[in-house]
C-alpha positions as CSV (number, residue, x, y, z in Angstrom):
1,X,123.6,137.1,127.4
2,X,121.1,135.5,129.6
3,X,121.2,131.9,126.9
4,X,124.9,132.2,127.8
5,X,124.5,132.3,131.3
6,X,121.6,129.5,131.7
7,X,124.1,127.3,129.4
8,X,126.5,127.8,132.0
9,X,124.6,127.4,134.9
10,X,123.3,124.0,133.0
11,X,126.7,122.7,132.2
12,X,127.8,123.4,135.6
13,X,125.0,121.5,137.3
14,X,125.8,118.2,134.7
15,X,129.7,118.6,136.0
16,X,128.7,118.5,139.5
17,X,126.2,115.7,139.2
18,X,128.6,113.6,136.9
19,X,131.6,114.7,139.8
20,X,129.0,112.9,142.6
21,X,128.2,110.0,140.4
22,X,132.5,109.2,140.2
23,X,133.1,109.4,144.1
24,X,133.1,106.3,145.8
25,X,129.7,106.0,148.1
26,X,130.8,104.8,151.5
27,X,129.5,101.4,153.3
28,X,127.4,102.7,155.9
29,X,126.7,98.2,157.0
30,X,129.4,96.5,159.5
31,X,128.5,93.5,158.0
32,X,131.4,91.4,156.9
33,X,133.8,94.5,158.0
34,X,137.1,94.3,159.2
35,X,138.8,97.5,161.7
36,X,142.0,98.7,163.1
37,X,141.3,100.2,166.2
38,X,143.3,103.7,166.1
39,X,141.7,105.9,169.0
40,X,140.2,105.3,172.1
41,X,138.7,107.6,174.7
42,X,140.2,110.4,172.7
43,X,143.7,109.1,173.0
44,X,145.7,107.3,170.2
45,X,146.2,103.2,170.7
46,X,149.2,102.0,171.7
47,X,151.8,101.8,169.0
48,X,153.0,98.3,170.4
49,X,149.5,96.8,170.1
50,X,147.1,96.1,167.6
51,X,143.5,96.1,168.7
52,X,141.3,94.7,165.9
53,X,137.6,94.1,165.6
54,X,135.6,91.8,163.2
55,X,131.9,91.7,162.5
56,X,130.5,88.5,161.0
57,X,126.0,88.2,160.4
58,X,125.9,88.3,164.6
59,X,128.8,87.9,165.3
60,X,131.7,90.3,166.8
61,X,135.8,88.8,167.2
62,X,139.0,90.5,167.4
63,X,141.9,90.8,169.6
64,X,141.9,93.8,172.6
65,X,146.3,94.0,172.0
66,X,146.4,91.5,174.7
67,X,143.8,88.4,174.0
68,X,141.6,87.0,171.6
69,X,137.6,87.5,172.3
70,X,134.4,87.4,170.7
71,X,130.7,87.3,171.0
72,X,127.5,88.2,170.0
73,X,125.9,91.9,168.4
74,X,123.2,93.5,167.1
75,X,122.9,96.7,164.6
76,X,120.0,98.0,163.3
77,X,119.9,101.4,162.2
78,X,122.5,103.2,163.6
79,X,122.4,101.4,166.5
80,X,125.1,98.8,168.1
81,X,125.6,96.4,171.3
82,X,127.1,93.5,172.5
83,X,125.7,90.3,173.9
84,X,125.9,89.6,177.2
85,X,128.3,86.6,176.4
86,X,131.4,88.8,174.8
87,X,134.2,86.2,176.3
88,X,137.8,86.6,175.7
89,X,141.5,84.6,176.4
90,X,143.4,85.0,179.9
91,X,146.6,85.5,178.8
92,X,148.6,88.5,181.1
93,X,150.4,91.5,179.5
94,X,152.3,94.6,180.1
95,X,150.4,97.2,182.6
96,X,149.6,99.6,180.5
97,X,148.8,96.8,177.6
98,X,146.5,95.1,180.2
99,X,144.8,98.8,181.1
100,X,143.8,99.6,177.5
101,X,142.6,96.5,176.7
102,X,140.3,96.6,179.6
103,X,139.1,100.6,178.8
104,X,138.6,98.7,175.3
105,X,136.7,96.6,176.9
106,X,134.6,98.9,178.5
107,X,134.1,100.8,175.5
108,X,132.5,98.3,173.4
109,X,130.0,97.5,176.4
110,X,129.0,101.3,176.8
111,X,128.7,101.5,172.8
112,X,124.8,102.0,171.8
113,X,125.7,103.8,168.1
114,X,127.9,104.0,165.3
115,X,128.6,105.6,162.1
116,X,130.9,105.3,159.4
117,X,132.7,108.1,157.5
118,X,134.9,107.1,154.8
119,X,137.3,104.5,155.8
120,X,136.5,104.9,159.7
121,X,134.3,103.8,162.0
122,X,133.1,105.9,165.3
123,X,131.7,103.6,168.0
124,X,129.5,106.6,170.7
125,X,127.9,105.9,173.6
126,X,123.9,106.8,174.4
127,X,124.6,110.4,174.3
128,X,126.5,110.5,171.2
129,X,130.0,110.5,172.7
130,X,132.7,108.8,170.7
131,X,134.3,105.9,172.7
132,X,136.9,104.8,169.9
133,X,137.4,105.1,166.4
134,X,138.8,102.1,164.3
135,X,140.2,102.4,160.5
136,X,139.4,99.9,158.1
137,X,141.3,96.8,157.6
138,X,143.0,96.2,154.2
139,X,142.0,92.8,152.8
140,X,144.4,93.0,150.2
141,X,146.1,89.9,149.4
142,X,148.4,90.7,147.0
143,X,152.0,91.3,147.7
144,X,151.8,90.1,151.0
145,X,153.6,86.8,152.6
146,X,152.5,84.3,155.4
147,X,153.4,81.8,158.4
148,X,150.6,79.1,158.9
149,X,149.9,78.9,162.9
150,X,147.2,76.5,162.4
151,X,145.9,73.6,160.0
152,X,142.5,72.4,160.1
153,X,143.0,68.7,158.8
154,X,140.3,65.4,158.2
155,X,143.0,62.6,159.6
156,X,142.3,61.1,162.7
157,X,144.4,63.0,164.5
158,X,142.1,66.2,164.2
159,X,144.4,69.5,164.2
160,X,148.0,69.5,163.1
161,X,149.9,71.0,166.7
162,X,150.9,74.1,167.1
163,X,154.6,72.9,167.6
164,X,154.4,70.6,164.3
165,X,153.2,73.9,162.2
166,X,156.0,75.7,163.6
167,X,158.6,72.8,163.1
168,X,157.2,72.0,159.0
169,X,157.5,76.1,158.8
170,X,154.9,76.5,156.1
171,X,154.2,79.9,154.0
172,X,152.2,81.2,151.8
173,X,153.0,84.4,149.4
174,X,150.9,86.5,147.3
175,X,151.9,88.2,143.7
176,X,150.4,90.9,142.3
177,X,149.8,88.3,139.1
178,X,147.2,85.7,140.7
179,X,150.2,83.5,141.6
180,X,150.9,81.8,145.3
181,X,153.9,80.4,145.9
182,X,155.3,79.3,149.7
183,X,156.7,76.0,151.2
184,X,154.5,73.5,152.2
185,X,156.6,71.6,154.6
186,X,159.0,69.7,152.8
187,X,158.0,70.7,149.3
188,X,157.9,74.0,147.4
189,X,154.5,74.6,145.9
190,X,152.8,77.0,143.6
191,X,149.2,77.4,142.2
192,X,147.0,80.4,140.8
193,X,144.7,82.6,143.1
194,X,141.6,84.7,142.5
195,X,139.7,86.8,144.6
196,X,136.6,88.5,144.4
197,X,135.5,90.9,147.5
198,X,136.5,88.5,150.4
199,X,136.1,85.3,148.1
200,X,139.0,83.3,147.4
201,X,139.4,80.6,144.9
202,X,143.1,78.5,144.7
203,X,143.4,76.3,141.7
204,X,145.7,74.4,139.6
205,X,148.4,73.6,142.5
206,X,151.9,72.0,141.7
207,X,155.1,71.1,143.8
208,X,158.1,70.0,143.5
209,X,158.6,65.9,145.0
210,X,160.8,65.6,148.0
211,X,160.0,63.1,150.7
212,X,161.1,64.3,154.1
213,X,159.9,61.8,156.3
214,X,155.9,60.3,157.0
215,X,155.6,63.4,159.7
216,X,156.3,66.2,157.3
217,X,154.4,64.6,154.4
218,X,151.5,64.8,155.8
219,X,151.3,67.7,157.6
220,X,152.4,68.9,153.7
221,X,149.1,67.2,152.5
222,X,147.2,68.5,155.2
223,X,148.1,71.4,154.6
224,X,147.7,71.3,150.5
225,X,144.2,70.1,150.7
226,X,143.1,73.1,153.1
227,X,144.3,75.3,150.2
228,X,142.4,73.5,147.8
229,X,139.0,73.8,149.5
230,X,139.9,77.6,150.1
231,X,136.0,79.6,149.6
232,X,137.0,83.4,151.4
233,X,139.6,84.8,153.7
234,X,139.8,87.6,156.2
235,X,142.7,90.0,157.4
236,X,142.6,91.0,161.0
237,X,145.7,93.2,162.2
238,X,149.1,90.5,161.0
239,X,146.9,87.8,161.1
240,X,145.3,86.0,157.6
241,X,142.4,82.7,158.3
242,X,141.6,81.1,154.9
243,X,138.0,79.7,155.0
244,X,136.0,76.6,153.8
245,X,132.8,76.9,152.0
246,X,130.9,76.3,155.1
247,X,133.0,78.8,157.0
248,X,135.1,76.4,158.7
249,X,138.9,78.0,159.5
250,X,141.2,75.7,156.9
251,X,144.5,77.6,157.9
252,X,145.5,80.5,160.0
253,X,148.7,82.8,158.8
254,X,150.8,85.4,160.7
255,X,151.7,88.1,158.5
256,X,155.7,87.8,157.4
257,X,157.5,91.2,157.2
């Protein structure tokens, strides 16, 4: 009886220890993380905004629902705080947009620590307070489709305008089979994808061989050759930015319901 028991008690302990070895083992590093902001000060963010925050080596970026801003960090430990030089856009929004995104604001100055637990992050002030708590970003690529807002290109015009991305309406989409597929401006195009964590690789790209004019062409080839050089991405809130190898932003994407 008591073999029977300590064979028990033994197979029993190897379950639970092979149980702990299966379950995923949460990032407890913000480096190269990516968060939804879903509570803050206790109450639940505005459903008509999306507050996002990005942390990059030292570097912090997001959008507060109203305007774009970024800075400077520093983490160690459990610890977390800004830089003194956390700037952001001066665009003007609803009231009550315009008062959460300053409370956000004030949140992420008082912020001194931070912990993750499973696919959220707590931001607490000195005392151990929370201040808000952001969900993690998906970075998944596949089934999703894409408007280009901006085009990083080497002519000597510098950067494709705003009101030319808009006019050459250029997309990208995203299979669940490594395959892109979108409209490049005049021409449909279509290549293979592969990703690997937040690195992105696009190869073998085709299109079809339309000429719509000298304007459109090359805001097409502009556009082509930033997907070539592609090296990572990163999904903030509706918004995609494909990356060079030397982090450089190639092309920017709103999301496309």
């Amino acid at each position: 009886m008591k073999t029977t028991v300590k064979n028990l008690i033994i197979l029993m302990m190897i379950a639970t220890f092979a149980l702990a070895a299966c379950q995923p083992k949460a990032s407890t590093s913000l480096e190269g993380t990516s968060w939804i902001l879903v509570e803050l000060n206790g109450k639940p963010a505005l459903s008509e905004t999306t507050i996002t925050l990005n942390l990059n080596g030292d570097t912090l970026t997001g959008n507060d629902g109203c305007n774009h801003y970024g800075g400077s960090y520093t983490s160690k430990g459990d610890s977390f705080s800004i830089g003194e030089d956390l700037m952001g856009t001066l665009m003007a929004c609803e009231e009550t947009i315009m008062t959460q995104s300053s409370d956000y604001t004030s949140a992420l100055r008082k912020a001194s620590k931070y912990n993750i637990t499973d696919t959220r992050l707590h931001l607490l002030d000195e005392n151990g307070n929370t201040l808000a708590i952001f969900e993690a970003q998906s970075q998944e690529l596949a089934g999703t489709s894409w408007l280009a807002t901006y085009v990083n290109t080497e002519s000597s015009d510098g950067v494709v305008s705003s009101s030319s991305i808009q006019a050459a309406q250029q997309t990208l989409s995203f299979d669940k089979d490594g395959k892109i597929s979108g409209n490049a401006g005049c021409n449909d195009y279509f290549a293979n994808y592969e990703v690997k964590d937040k690195d992105l690789s696009i190869s073998a790209i085709g299109s079809t061989k339309m000429f719509c004019g000298d304007g459109l062409m090359a805001e097409e080839t502009a556009f082509l050759v930033a997907l070539d050089k592609a090296a990572s991405y990163r999904i903030s809130g509706d918004s995609l930015q494909i990356f060079a190898a030397d982090d450089t932003t190639l092309i920017s994407f709103s999301l496309v319901d």
